[in-house]
Short mmCIF file of the C-alpha atoms (twelve columns), coordinates in Angstrom:
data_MODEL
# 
_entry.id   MODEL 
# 
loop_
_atom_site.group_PDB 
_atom_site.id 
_atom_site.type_symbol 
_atom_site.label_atom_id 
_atom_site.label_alt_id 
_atom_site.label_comp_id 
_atom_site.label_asym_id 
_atom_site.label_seq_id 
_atom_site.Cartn_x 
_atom_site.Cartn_y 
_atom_site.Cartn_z 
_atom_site.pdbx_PDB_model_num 
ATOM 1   C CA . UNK A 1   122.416 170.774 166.263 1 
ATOM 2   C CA . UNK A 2   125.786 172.568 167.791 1 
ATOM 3   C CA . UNK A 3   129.453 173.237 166.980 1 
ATOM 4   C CA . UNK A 4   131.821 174.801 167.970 1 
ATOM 5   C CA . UNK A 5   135.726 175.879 167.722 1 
ATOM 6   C CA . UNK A 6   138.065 176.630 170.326 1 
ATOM 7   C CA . UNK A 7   139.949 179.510 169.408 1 
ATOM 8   C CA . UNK A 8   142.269 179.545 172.725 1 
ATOM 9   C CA . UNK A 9   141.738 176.740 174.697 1 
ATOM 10  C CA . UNK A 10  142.557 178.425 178.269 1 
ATOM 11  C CA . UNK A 11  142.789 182.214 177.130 1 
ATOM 12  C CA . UNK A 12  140.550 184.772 175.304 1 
ATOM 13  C CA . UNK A 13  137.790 184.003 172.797 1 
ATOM 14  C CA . UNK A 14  135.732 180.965 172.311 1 
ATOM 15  C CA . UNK A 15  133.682 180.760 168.848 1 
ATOM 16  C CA . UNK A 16  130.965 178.506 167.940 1 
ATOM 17  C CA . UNK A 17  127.813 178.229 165.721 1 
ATOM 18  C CA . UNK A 18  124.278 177.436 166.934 1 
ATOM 19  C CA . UNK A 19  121.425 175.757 164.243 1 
ATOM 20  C CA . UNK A 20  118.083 175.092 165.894 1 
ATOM 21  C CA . UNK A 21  115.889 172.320 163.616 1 
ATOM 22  C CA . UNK A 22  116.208 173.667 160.120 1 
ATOM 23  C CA . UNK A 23  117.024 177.001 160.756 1 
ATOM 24  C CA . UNK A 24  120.523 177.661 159.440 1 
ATOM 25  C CA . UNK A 25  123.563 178.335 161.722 1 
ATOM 26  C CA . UNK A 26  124.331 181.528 163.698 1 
ATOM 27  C CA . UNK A 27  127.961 182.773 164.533 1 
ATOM 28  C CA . UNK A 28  128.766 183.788 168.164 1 
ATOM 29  C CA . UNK A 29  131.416 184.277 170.320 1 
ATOM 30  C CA . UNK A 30  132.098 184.218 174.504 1 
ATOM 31  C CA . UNK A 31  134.615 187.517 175.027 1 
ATOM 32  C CA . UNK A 32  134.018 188.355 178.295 1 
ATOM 33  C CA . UNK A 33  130.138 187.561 178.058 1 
ATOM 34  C CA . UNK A 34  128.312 185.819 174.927 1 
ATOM 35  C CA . UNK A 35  127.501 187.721 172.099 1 
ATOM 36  C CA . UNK A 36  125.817 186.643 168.526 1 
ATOM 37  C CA . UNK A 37  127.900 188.027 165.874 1 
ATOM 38  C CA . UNK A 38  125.747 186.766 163.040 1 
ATOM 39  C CA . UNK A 39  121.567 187.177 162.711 1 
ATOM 40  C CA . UNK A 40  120.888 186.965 159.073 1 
ATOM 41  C CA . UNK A 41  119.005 183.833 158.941 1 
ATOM 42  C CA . UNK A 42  121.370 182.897 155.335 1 
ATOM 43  C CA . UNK A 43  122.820 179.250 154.959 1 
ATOM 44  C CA . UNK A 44  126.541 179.384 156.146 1 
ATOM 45  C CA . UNK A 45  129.621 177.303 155.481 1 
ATOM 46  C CA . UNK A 46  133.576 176.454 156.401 1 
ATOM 47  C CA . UNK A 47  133.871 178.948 159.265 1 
ATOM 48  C CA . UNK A 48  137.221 179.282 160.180 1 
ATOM 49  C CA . UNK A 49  139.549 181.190 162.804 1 
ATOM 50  C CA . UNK A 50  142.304 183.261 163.683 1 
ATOM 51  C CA . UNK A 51  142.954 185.181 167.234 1 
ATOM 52  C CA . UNK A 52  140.053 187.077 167.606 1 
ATOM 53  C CA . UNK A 53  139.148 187.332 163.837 1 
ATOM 54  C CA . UNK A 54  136.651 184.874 162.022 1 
ATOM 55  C CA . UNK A 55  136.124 184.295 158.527 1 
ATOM 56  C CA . UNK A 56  133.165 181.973 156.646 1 
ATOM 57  C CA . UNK A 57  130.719 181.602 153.459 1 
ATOM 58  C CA . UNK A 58  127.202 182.884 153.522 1 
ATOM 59  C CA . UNK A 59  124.407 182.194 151.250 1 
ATOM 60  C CA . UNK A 60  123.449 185.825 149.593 1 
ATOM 61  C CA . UNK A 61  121.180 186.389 146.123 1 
ATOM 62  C CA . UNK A 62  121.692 182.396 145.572 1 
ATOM 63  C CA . UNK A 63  125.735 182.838 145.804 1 
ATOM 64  C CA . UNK A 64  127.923 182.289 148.318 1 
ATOM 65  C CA . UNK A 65  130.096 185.413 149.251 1 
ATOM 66  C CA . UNK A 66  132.922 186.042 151.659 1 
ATOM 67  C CA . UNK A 67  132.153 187.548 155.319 1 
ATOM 68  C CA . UNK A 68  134.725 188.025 158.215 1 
ATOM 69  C CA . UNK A 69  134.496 189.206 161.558 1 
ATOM 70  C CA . UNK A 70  137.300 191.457 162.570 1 
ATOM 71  C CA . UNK A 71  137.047 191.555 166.436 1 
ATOM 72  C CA . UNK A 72  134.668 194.451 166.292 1 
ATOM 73  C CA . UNK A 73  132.145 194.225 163.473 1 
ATOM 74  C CA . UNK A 74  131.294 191.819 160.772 1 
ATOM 75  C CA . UNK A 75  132.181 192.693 157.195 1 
ATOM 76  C CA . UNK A 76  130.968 191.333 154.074 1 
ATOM 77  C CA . UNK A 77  134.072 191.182 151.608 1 
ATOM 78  C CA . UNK A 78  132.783 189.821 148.097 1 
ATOM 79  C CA . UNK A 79  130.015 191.238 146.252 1 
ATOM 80  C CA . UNK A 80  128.295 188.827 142.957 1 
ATOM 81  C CA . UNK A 81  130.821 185.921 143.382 1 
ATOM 82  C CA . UNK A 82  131.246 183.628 140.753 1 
ATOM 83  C CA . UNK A 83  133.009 181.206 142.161 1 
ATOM 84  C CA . UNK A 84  131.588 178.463 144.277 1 
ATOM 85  C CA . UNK A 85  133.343 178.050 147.419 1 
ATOM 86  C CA . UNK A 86  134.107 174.336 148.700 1 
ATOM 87  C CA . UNK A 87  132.020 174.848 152.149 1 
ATOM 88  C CA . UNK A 88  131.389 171.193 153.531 1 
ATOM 89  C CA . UNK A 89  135.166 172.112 155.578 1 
ATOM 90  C CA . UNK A 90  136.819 174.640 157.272 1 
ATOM 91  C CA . UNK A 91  140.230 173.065 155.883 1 
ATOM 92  C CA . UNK A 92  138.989 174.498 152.796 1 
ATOM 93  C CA . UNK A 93  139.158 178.172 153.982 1 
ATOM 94  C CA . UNK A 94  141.693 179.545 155.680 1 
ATOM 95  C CA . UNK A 95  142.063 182.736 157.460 1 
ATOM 96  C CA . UNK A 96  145.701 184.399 158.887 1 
ATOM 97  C CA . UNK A 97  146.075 187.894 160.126 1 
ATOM 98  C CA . UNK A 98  143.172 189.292 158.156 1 
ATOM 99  C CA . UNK A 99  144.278 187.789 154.831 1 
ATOM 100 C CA . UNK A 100 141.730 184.822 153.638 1 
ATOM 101 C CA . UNK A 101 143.048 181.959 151.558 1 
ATOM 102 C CA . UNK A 102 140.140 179.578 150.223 1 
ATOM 103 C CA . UNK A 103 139.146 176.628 147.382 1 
ATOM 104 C CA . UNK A 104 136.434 177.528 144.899 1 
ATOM 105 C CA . UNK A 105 135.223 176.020 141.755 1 
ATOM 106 C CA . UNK A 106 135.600 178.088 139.138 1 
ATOM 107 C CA . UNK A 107 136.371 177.819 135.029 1 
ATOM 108 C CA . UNK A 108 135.726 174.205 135.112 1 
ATOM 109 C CA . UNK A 109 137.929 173.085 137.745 1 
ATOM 110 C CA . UNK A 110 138.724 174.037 141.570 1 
ATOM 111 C CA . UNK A 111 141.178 176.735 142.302 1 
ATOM 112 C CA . UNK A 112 142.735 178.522 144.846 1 
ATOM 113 C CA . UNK A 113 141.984 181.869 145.879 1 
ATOM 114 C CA . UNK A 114 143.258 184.814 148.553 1 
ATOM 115 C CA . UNK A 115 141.796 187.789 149.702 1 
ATOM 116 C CA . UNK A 116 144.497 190.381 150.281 1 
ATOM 117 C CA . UNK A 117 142.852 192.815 152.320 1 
ATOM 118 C CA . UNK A 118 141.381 194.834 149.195 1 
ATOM 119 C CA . UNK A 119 140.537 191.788 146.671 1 
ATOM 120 C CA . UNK A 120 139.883 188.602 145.641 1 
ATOM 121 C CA . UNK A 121 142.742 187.348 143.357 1 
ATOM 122 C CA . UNK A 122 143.256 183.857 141.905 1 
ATOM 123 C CA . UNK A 123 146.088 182.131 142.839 1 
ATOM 124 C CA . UNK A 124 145.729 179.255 140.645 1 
ATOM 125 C CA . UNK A 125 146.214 178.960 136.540 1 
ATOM 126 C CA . UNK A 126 142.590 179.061 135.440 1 
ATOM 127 C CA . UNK A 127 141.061 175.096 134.753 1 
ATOM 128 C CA . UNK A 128 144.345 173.699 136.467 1 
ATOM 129 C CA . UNK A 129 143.428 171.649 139.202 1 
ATOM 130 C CA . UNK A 130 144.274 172.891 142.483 1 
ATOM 131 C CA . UNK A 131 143.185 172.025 146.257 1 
ATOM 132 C CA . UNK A 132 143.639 172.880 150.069 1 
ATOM 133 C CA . UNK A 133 145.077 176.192 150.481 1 
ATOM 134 C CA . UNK A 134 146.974 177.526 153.954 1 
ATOM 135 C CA . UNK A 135 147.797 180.725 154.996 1 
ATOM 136 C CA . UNK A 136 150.934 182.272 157.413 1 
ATOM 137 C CA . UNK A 137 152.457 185.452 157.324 1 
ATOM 138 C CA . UNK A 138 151.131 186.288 153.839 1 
ATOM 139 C CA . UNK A 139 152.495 183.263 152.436 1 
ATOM 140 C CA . UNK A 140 149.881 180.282 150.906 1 
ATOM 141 C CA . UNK A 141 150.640 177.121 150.010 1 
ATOM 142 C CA . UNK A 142 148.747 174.581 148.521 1 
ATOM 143 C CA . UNK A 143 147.827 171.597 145.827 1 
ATOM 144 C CA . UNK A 144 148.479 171.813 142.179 1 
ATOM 145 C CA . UNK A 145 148.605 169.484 139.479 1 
ATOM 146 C CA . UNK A 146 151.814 170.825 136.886 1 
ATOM 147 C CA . UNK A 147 152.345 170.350 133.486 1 
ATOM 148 C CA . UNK A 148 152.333 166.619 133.353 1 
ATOM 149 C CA . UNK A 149 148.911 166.311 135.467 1 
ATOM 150 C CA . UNK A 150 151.011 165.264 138.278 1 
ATOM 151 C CA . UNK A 151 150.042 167.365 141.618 1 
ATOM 152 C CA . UNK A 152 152.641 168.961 143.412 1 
ATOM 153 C CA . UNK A 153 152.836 171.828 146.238 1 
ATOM 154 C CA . UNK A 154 152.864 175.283 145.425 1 
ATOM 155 C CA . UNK A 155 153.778 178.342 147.085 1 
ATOM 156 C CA . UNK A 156 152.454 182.309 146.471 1 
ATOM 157 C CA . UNK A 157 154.414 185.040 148.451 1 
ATOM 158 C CA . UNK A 158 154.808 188.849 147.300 1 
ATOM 159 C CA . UNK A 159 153.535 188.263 144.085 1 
ATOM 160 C CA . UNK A 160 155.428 185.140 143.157 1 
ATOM 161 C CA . UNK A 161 154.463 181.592 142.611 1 
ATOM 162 C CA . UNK A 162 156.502 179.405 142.789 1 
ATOM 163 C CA . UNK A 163 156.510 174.924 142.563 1 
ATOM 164 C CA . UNK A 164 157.956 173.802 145.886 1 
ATOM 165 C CA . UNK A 165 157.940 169.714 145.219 1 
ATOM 166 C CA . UNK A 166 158.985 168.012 142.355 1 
ATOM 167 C CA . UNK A 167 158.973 164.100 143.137 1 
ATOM 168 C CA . UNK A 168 156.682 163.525 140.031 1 
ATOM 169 C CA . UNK A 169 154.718 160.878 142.356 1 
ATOM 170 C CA . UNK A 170 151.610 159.735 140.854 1 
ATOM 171 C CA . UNK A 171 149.934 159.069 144.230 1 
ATOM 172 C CA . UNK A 172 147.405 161.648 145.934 1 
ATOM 173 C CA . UNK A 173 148.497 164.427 147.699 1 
ATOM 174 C CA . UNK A 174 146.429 166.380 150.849 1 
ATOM 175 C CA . UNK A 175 145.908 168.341 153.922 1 
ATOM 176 C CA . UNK A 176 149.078 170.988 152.919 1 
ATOM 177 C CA . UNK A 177 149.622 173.332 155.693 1 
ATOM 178 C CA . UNK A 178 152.227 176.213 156.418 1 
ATOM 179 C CA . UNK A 179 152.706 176.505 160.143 1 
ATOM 180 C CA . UNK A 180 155.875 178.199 161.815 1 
ATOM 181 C CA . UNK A 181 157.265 178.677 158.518 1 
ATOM 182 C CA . UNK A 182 157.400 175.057 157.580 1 
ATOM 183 C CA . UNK A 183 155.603 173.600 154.478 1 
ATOM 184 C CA . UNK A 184 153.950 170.315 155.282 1 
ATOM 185 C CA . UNK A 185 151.706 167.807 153.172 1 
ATOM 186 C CA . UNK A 186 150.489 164.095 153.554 1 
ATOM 187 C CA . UNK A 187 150.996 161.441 150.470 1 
ATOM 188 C CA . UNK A 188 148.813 158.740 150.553 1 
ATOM 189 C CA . UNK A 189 149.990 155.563 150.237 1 
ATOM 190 C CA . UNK A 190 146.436 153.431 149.429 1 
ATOM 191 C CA . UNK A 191 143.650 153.335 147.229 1 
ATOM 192 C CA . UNK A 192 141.207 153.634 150.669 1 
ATOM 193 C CA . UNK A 193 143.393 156.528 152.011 1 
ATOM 194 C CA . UNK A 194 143.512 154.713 155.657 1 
ATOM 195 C CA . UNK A 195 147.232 155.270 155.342 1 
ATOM 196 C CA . UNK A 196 149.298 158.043 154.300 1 
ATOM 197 C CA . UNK A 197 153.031 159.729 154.803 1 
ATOM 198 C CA . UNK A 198 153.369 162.822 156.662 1 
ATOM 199 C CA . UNK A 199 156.755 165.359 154.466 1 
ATOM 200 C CA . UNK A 200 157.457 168.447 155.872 1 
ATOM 201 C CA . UNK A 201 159.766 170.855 153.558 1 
ATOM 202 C CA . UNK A 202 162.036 172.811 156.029 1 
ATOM 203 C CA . UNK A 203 164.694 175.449 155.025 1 
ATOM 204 C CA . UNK A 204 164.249 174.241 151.561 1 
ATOM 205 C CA . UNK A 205 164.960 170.477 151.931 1 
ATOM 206 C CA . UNK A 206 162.379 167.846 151.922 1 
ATOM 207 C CA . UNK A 207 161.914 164.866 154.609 1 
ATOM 208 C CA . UNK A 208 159.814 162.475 155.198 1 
ATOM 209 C CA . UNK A 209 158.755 162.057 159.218 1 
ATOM 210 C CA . UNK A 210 156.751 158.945 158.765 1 
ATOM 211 C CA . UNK A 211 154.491 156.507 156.924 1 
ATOM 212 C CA . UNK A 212 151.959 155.779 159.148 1 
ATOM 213 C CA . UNK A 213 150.233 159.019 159.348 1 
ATOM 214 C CA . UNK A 214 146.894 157.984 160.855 1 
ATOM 215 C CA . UNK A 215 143.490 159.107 159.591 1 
ATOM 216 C CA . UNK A 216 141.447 161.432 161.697 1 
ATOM 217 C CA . UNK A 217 143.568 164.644 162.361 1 
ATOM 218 C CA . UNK A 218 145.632 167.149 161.025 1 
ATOM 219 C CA . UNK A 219 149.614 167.625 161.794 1 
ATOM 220 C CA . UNK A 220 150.100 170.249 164.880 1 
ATOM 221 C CA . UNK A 221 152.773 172.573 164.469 1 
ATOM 222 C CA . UNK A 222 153.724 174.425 168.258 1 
ATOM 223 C CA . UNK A 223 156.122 176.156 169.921 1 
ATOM 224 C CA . UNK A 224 158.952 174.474 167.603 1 
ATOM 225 C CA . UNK A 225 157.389 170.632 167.705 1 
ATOM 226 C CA . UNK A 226 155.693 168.883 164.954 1 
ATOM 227 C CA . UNK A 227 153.362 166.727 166.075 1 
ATOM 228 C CA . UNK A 228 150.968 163.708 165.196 1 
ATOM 229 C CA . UNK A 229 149.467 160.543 165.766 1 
ATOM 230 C CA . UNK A 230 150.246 157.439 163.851 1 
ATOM 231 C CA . UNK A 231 148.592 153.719 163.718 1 
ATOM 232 C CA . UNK A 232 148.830 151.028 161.501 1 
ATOM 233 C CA . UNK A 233 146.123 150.466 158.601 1 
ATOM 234 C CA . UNK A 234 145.073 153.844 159.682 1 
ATOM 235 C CA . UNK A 235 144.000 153.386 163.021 1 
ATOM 236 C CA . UNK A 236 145.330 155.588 165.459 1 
ATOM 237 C CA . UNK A 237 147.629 154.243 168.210 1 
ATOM 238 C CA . UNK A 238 150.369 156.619 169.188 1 
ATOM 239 C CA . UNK A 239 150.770 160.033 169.537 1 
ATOM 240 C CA . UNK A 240 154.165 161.262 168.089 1 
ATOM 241 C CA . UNK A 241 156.058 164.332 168.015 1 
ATOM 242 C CA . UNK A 242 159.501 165.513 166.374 1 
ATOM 243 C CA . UNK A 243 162.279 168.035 167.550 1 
ATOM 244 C CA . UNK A 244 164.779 169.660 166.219 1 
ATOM 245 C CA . UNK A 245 164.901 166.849 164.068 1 
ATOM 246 C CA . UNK A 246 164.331 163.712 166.276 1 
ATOM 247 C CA . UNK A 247 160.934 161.677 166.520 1 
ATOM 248 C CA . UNK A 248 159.768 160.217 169.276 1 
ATOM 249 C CA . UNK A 249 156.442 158.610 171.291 1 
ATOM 250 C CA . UNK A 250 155.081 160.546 173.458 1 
ATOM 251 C CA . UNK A 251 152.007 158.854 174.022 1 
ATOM 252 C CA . UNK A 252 150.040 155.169 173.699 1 
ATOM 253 C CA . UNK A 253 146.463 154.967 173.454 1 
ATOM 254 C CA . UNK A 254 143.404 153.464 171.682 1 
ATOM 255 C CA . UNK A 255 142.585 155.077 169.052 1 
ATOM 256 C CA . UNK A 256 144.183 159.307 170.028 1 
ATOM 257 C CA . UNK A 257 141.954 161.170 167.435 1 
ATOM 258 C CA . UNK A 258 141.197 165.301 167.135 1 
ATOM 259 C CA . UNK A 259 144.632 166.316 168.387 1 
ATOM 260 C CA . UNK A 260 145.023 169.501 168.790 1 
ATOM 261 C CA . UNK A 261 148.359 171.004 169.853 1 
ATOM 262 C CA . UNK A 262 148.412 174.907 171.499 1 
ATOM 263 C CA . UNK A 263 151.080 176.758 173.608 1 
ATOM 264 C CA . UNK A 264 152.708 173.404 174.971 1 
ATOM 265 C CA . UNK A 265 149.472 171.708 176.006 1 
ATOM 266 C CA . UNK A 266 147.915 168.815 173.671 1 
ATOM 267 C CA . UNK A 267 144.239 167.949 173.773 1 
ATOM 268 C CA . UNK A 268 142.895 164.433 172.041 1 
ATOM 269 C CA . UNK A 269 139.737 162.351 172.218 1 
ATOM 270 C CA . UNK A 270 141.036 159.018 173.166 1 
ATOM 271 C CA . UNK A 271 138.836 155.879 172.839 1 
ATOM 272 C CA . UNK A 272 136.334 153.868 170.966 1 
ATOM 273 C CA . UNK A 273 132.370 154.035 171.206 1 
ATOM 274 C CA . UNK A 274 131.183 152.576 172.869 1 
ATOM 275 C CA . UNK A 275 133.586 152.468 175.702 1 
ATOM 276 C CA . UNK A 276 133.058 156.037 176.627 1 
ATOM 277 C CA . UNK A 277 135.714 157.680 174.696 1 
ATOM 278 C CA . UNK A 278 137.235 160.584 176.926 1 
ATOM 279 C CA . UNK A 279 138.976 164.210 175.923 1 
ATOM 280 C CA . UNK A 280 142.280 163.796 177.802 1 
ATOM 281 C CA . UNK A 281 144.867 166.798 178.086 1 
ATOM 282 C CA . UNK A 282 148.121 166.617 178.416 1 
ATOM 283 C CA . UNK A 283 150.615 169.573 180.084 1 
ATOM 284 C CA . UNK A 284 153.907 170.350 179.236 1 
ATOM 285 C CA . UNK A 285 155.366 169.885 182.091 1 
ATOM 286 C CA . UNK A 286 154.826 168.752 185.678 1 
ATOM 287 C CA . UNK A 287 154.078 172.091 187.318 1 
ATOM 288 C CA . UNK A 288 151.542 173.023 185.123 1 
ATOM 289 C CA . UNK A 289 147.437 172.311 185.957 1 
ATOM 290 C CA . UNK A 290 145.112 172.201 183.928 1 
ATOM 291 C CA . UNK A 291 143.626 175.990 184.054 1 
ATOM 292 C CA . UNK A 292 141.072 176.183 187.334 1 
ATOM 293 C CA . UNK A 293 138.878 178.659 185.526 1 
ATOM 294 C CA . UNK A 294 136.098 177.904 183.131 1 
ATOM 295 C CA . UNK A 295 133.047 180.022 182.186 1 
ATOM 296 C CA . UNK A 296 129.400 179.010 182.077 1 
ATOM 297 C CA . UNK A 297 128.431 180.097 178.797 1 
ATOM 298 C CA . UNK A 298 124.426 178.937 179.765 1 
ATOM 299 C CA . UNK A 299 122.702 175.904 180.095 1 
ATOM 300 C CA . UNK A 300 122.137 175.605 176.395 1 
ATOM 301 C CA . UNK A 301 125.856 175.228 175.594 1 
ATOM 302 C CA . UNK A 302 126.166 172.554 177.905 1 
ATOM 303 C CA . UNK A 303 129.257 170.028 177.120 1 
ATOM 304 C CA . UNK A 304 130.632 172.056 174.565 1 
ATOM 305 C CA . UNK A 305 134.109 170.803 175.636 1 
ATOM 306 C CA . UNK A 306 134.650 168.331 178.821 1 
ATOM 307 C CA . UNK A 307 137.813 167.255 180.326 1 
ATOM 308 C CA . UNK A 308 137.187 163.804 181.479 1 
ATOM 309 C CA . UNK A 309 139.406 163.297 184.488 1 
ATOM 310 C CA . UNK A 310 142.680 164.836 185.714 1 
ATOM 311 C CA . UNK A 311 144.631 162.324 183.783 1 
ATOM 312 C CA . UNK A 312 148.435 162.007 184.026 1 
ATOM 313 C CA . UNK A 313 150.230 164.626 182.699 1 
ATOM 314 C CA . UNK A 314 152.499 164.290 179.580 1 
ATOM 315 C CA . UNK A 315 155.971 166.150 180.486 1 
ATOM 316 C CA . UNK A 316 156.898 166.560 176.928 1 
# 
């Protein structure tokens, strides 16, 4: 069993974790040459990453406590927690220039939670309900139900908390994110959560950039677009990106999953089993390859990531 996370797709780190049979997962990382950051043999959970930094939950004395990996050495931040952490996800722990933002149940409810660099504070009124936290810049952001029960998105920044929405919408909020300094959150729309809306909240004033938010992937926030895929019923079908205020399609496919958006390139598994789905990559312009370079990282980490074919640039 094998996964992994691309840090930088074409520059600097590459993280992953290894579990052989039942053994539980190690942490390593390919800097230069591999190296295996983690050895303790403990259960571990919802690893997460940030430039050359990694934070996750390990198993230690029956609790789960906080560890992160600072470039150089790995630290273990929380001693007795608890709290238990929500560690089936990474999207429940998030990690942004050494500050760690993360969901734990704790007082009869789930909360949010940030480690400042010296502690563990709650973020979160204790037994309110509150869900997915993100991280930029010292700022957090996340999912809160208010006074009438109804959730909402919340923001924590030098101290102060503070109620960023207020529609009073009874349907379920998720997947809040802060990226480039703008606040973003999904409604969904069904009782199967196939379909959803995708509202950003930029210089203070809400908008909605589309109903058809598809299932399978996360908004990507780069180098000043916004960018997603949408489908009807929840299938994805389109790839879609907005700028300085305008939406448009950038891309048609069958079923453009796993987007992932980094310094102007996009990367998506496109395809349905079992037609061979492919990993296509798209450039953002038409003088820029694909990088030539890739490291061998050993025969055991074979098809970690494979770019199918050189497939037609996007010049978006």
């Amino acid at each position: 069993q094998r996964q992994m996370c691309i840090r930088d797709r074409f520059n600097g780190e590459i993280f992953w974790t290894e579990a052989f049979r039942s053994n539980p997962k190690e942490l390593f990382v390919h800097a230069g040459s591999e190296m295996m950051l983690t050895q303790s043999g403990a259960e571990k959970a919802a690893f997460t990453y940030d430039g050359e930094t990694a934070a996750w939950f390990e198993r230690v004395n029956g609790a789960y406590e906080l560890f992160f990996y600072n470039g150089a050495e790995v630290q273990q931040l929380t001693q007795g927690s608890s709290f238990f952490p929500a560690t089936q996800s990474g999207e429940f722990l998030q990690l942004d220039n050494g500050l760690v933002t993360f969901q734990a149940f704790a007082d009869g409810a789930n909360s949010v939670f940030l480690w400042n660099g010296s502690e563990v504070v709650r973020l979160s009124p204790a037994g309110v309900p509150a869900t997915m936290p993100d991280i930029e810049n010292g700022v957090v952001v996340w999912l809160q139900e208010d006074a009438q029960g109804v959730e909402e998105v919340y923001q924590y920044h030098n101290g102060v908390t503070a109620q960023l929405t207020f529609d009073g919408s009874a349907l379920e909020k998720t997947d809040t994110q802060i990226a480039e300094g703008i606040v973003s959150w999904e409604v969904l729309t069904d009782s199967t959560s196939t379909n959803s809306e995708l509202w950003i909240l930029r210089n203070g004033q809400p908008q909605r950039l589309t109903n058809t938010m598809a299932s399978g992937g996360r908004a990507q926030f780069d180098a000043g677009k916004i960018i997603w895929t949408e489908g009807e019923g929840g299938v994805a079908s389109r790839i879609v990106e907005n700028v300085d205020g305008e939406t448009s399609v950038v891309h048609v496919g069958e079923n453009p999953i796993g987007l992932k958006a980094d310094g102007g390139f996009l990367v998506w598994r496109e395809g349905l089993f079992p037609n061979s789905p492919a990993i296509l990559l798209a450039s953002p312009d038409g003088d820029v390859e694909p990088p030539a370079q890739s490291v061998n990282a050993g025969a055991e980490h074979l098809s970690l990531i494979h770019i199918s074919e050189p497939t037609r640039p996007l010049y978006i």
